[in-house]
Structure formats: C-alpha cells, structure tokens
Steps between C-alpha positions, in 0.01 A plus 500: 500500500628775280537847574221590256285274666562614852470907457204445356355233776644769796362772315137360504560369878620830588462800284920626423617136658646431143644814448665470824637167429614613206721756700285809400398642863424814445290411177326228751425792761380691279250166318432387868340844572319572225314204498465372856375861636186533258429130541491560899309837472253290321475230753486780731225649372295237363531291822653160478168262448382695191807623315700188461203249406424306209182433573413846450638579212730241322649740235634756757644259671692329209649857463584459839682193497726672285653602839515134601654526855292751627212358363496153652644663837189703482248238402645286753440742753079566347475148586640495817308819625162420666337217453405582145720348241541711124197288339272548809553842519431560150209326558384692801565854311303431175234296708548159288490152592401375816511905646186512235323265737535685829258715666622858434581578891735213439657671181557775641668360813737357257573781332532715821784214596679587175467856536835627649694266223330615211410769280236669315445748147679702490782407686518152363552631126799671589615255710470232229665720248795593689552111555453397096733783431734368704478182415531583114809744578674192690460299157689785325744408796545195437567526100764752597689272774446216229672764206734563730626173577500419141704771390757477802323799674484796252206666366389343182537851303844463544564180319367567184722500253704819382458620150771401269609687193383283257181477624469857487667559108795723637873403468723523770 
C-alpha cells in the first residue's frame, strides 16, 4: 500500500493518523483536536443511543462516518449498551414497528429504560450537529493528509508553478 493510500485510510480511522504518519505531528495534534473534541462533545451531549444512529436519521450519520473511527467505535458501543440495539431503539423513540403494538405503559417503560442514554430537542440538535460537523471537517482531513502525501508533504499553494518571463511579456 502506498503512502497516499495509507494517510488517507489512518486519517479516516483516526482523525490526524495520516498526518502523523506522514511525519507532521504537530499538524496531526492540532487535526486530532479539532475534530475528535466536537465529535465527543456531541456524543456527550446527545447521549450515545441517539446521536450515533442510523436509524434515526441516515443523512447525519453519513456525515458522521466521515469520522470513520470514532464512528464505528461509537456505534459499536449504541449496540452494546442496554439491551436495545441502534434499530430497536430507533424504533422505541419514534414509536414504530412492533413498539406501535404495545400497550402504552409498556412504551413508556421502554423509553424510561433508554432514558439515561439518550437525548431529547433541544439537546439532540446540537448534539447531532456538532457530530456532522465533525465528521465533514475530518473529510477535509483526509484530502489534506492525501495532498500531502502526494506532494511529498508541502502545502499544495506552494507547488504551483512560478511565473516565468515569457509568460508574463517582460524580458529579463
């Protein structure tokens, strides 16, 4: 596998993983922070069932996966919390499905169940926003580390070609 290839596979694992491997550290600090601190305030305050769930909304959570490492870590760990997996619990909040059938003393035990992993309007907005945002800014990441490696680690501005004096109509 090519270095082009694997800064940008780290860098959607692990947000600044590619810029790291590509021996920029402080740039991959700096990547790593800004995008893994809004994507865990969001988790934080959208709780973990509701926030990372495509059952609840599929094209929030596509922005999500831009943050790929975080985002199966944390949908991994929606499945593995209660005894409610992602679908279920979707199902459960929006009262769908087989929840549809239950008596309503048994929806809202369900939902009282949920209650300490989840979160409502509007909490849940900003929660979900903070995690598409982050997910979004890790894709701008990853076209960076991917630039980067392409270029042998300099900023793209800096490879353009200089102006020569023909191309400008003045004689040295």
């Amino acid at each position: 596998m090519n270095a082009t290839i694997a800064a940008g596979v780290l860098s959607w694992l692990l947000p600044g993983a590619g810029h790291f491997f590509l021996g920029h550290r402080r740039l991959a600090a700096v990547f790593f922070c800004a995008v893994c601190l809004p994507y865990l305030a969001g988790v934080a305050i959208g709780g973990v069932k509701t926030s990372v769930n495509p059952y609840l909304n599929r094209w929030l959570f596509l922005a999500e996966l831009g943050a790929g490492g975080l985002t199966a870590g944390f949908y991994g760990l929606n499945n593995a919390t209660t005894d409610f997996d992602a679908r279920r619990t979707a199902e459960i909040i929006r009262r769908q499905g087989q929840v549809r059938r239950l008596s309503p003393e048994r929806q809202q035990e369900l939902q009282a169940a949920l209650h300490p992993y989840v979160s409502y309007y509007p909490g849940s907005d900003v929660a979900q926003i903070y995690l598409a945002v982050a997910g979004l800014l890790n894709i701008l990441v990853i076209l960076d580390a991917l630039t980067r490696a392409q270029t042998g680690g300099l900023p793209v501005y800096y490879h353009e070609l200089p102006e020569t004096p023909a191309a400008t109509g003045v004689e040295p």
